[in-house]
matplotlib code that plots the C-alpha trace (Angstrom):
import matplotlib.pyplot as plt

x = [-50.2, -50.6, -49.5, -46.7, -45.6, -45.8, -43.5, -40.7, -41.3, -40.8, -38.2, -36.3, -36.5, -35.2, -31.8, -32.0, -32.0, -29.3, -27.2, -27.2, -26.6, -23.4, -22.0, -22.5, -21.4, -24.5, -25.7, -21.9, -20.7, -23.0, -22.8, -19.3, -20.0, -22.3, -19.6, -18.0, -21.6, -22.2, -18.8, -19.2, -20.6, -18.0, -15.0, -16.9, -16.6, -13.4, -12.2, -13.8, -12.8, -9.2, -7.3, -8.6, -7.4, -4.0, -2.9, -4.0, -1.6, 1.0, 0.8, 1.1, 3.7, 5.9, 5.5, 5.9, 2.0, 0.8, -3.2, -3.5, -0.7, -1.2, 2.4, 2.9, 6.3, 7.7, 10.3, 10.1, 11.3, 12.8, 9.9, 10.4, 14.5, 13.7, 12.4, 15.8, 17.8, 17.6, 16.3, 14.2, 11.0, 11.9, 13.3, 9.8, 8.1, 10.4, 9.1, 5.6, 6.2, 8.1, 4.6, 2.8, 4.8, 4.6, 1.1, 0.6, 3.1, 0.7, -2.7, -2.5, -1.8, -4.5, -6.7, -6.5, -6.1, -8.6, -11.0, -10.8, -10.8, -14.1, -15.6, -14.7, -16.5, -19.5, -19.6, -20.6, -24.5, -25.2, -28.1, -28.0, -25.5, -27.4, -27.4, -23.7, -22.5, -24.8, -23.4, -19.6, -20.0, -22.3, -18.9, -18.0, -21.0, -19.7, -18.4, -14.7, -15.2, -17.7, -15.5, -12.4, -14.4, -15.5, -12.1, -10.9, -12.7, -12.4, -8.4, -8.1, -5.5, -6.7, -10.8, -10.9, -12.6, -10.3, -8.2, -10.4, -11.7, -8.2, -7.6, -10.5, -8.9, -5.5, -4.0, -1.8, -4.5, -1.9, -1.0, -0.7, -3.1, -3.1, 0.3, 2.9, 4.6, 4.2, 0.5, -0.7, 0.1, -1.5, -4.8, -4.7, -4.5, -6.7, -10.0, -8.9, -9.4, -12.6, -14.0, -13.1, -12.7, -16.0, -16.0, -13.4, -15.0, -18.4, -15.4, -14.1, -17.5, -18.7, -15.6, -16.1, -19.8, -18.1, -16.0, -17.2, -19.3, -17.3, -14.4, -14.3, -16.3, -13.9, -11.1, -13.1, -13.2, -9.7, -9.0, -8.0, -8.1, -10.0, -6.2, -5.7, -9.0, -8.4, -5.0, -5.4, -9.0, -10.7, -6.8, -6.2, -9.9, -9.9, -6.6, -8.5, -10.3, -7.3, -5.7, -8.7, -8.2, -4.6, -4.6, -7.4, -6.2, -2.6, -3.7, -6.7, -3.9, -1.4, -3.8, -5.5, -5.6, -8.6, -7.9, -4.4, -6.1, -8.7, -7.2, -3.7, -4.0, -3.2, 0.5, 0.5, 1.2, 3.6, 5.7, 4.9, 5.6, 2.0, 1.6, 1.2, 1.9, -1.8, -1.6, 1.8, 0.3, -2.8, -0.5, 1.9, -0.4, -3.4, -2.0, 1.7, -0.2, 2.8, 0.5, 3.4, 5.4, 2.3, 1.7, 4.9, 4.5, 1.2, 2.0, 5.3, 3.1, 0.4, 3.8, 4.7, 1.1, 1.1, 4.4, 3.3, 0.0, 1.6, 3.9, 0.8, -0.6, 2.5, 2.9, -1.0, -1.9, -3.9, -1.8, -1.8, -2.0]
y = [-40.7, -36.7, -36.2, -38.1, -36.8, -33.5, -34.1, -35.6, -32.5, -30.0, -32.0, -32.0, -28.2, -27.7, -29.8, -28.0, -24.3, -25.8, -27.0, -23.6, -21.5, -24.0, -23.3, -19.2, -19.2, -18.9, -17.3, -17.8, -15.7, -12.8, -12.8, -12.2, -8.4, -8.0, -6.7, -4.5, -2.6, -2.2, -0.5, 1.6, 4.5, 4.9, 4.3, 7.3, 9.1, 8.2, 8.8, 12.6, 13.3, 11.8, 10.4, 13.0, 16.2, 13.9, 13.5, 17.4, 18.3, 16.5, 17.9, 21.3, 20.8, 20.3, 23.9, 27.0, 27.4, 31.0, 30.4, 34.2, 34.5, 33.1, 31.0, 28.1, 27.5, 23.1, 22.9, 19.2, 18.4, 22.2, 22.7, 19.1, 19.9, 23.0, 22.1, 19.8, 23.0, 25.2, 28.3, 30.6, 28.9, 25.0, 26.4, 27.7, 24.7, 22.1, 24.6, 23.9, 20.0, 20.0, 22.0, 19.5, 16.7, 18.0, 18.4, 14.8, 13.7, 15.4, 15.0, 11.0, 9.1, 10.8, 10.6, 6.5, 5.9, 8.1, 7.3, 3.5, 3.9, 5.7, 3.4, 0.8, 2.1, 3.3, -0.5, -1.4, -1.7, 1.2, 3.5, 6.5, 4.9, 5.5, 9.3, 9.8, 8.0, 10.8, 13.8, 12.3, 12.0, 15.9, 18.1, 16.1, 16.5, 20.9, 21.9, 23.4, 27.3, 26.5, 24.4, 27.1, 30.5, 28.8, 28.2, 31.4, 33.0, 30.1, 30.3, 34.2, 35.4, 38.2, 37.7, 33.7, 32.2, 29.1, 31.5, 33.7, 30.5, 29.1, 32.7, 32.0, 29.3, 30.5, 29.4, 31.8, 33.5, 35.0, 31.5, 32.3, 29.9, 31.3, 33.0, 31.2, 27.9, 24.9, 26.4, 27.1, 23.7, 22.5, 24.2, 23.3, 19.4, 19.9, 21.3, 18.8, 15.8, 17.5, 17.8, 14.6, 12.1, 11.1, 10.1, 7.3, 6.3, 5.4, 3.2, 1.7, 1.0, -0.8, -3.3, -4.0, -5.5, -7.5, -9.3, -12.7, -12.7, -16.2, -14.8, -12.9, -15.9, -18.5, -15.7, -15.4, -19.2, -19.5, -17.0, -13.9, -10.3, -7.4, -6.4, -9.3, -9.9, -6.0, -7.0, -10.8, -10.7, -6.8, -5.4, -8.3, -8.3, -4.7, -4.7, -4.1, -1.4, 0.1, 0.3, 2.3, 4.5, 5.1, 5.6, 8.1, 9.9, 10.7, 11.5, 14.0, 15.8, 15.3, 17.8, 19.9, 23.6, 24.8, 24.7, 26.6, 28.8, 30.3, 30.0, 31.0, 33.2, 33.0, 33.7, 30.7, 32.1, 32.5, 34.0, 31.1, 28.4, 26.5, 27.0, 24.1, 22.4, 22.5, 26.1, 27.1, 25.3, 27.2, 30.5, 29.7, 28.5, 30.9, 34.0, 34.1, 32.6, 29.6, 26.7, 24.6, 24.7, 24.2, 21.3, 19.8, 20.6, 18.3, 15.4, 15.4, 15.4, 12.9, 10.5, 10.5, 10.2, 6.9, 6.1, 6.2, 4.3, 1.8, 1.3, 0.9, -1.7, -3.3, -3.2, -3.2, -5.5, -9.0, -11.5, -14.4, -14.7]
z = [-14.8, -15.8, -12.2, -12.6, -16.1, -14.7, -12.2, -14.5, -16.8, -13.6, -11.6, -16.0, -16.1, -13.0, -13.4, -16.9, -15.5, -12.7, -15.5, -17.3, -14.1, -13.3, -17.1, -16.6, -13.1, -10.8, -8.2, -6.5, -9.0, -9.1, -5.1, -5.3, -6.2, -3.3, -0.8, -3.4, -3.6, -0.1, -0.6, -3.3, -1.4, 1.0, -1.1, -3.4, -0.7, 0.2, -3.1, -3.3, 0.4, 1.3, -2.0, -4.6, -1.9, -1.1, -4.6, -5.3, -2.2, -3.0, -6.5, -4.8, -2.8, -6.1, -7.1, -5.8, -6.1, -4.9, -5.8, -6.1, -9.1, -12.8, -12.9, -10.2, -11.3, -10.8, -8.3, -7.5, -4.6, -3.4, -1.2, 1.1, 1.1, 2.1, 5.6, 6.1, 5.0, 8.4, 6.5, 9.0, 7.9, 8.7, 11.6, 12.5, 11.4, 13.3, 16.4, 15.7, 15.5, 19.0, 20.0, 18.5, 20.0, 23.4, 23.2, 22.3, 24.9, 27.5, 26.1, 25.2, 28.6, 30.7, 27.8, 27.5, 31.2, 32.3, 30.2, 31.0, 34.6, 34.1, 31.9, 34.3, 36.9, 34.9, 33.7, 37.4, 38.4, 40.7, 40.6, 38.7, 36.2, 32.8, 34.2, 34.9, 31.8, 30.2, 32.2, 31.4, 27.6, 27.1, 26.9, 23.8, 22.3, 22.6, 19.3, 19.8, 18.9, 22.4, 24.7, 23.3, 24.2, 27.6, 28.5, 27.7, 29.7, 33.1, 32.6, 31.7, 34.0, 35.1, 34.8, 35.3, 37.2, 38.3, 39.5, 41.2, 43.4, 43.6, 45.8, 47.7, 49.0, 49.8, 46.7, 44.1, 41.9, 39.4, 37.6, 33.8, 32.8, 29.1, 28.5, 30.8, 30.7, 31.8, 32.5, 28.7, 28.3, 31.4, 30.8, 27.1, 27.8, 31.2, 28.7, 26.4, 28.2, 30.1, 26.3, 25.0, 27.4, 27.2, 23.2, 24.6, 27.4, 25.3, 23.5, 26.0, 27.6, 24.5, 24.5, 28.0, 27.3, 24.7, 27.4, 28.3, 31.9, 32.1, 32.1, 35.3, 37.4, 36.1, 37.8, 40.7, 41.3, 40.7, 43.3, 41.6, 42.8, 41.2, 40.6, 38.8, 36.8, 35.5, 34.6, 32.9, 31.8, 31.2, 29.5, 26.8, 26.6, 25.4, 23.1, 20.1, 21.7, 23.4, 19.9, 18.6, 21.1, 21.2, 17.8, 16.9, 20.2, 18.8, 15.5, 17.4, 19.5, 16.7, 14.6, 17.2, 16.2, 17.9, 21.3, 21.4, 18.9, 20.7, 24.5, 23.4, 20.7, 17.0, 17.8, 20.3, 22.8, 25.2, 22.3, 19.7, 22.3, 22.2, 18.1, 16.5, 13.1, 11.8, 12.9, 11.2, 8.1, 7.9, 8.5, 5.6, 3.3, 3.9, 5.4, 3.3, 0.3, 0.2, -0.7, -1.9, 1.3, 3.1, 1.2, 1.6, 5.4, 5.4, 3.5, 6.0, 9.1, 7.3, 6.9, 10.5, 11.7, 9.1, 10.8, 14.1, 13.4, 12.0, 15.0, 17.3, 14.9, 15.3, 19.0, 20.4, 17.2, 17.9, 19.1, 21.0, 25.3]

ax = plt.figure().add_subplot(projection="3d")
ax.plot(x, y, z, "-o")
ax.set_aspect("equal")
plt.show()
């Protein structure tokens, strides 16, 4: 009987305790914070690190903000009509966009291709894999004051050595590798994707474990071609992927300053032909002391950059096959 009575008074606290947790919301309700927390930390940092300088630079770029003088004058909007206004600055700046877009016109289809034809073969069982997916990915691992010096001194025109071994071999060893056009841009994008390719070959090797093994034997029963299992089975497989990869490539080349920097000289060179928009920006805002023009310069480029990711979303986005 005790045993009995103890039950009913256990099993009555119980519903009791489950009543009052229903009436203040539960457990549900507290675990409805728990993602928020996990979180917290990044959006702290996300806060200190991304929103926090973007509000402060567009607050800049609506003066005529010279951090070394006591008055920063409001001009509004003067400083984003003056790049539409063809004074000799926009015009300078519009130069370092085209740069900038010819770089990333260059730099972005060997450096999605590429990398996926590599990863495709480095996905395939043969010995000594583990080793060259190692050698492929160490240049990225090269900070860019290292990969920049390095090339300066293999595409030099006069001291390099590409073209010292492209004369022992009969070839012209006068090409201006560093100072000539198309060649500054061919040796800019050419250590580029030696530096970097890896990073998105790691990538695209990661979706391609993620692909079904069914996948490819139900194509092979079926009759299909390597052709044709790489084109209806590993591509839509890795559209997610491939939209990773497109992206944070054009924004990369879309921002790369230290390459043309250290191979082609401050200047750009030839003339100013290879300087880019970071670099222009960092020259008006930190060597003419024009921090609101070089603010209104930034949140421009960071605009088209949100444009042109949002277009990929749009066209590489998840959709149905």
């Amino acid at each position: 009987m005790a045993t009995q009575e103890t039950t009913r008074v256990t099993a009555s606290g119980v519903a009791r305790s489950r009543a009052r947790a229903a009436t203040r919301g539960g457990p549900q309700k507290q675990g409805t914070f728990t993602p928020y927390l996990f979180m917290l930390p990044y959006m702290i940092l996300f806060g200190i690190f991304v929103a926090a300088p973007t509000i402060s630079a567009f607050w800049i770029s609506l003066h005529n903000w010279d951090y070394l003088l006591p008055g920063k004058p409001f001009t509004g909007l003067d400083n984003y009509i003056d790049l539409f206004s063809g004074s000799g600055s926009a015009g300078l700046f519009w130069k370092s966009m085209w740069a900038t877009a010819q770089f990333t016109i260059y730099s972005v289809p060997p450096l999605v291709i590429f990398p996926l034809l590599v990863a495709v073969v480095l996905h395939q069982k043969f010995p000594g894999r583990n080793f060259f997916r190692a050698v492929y990915f160490a240049p990225y691992v090269l900070g860019v004051a290292v990969v920049g010096i390095l090339w300066r001194y293999l595409l030099d025109p006069t001291v390099g050595v590409i073209n010292y071994y492209l004369g022992l071999i009969g070839l012209p060893s006068d090409i201006p590798w560093t100072n000539g056009l198309p060649w500054a841009w061919i040796g800019l994008v050419g250590m580029t994707v030696w530096w970097t390719a890896g990073f998105n070959a790691v990538i695209y090797l990661a979706g391609l474990q993620g692909i079904p093994r069914d996948l490819y034997e139900a194509a092979r029963v079926d009759g299909a071609s390597r052709w044709q299992q790489f084109r209806h089975v590993t591509l839509p497989g890795l559209r997610p992927v491939t939209l990773f990869v497109v992206t944070v490539t054009i924004l990369a080349s879309a921002n790369v300053f230290g390459q043309p920097y250290l191979v082609t000289g401050q200047s750009g060179a030839p003339g100013n032909a290879t300087r880019t928009a970071i670099m222009y920006i960092t020259g008006e805002g930190l060597g003419r002391f024009r921090m609101g023009s070089a603010s209104a310069m930034s949140i421009l480029l960071a605009s088209i950059l949100a444009i042109i990711g949002a277009f990929n979303f749009r066209l590489l986005g998840r959709r149905n096959d």
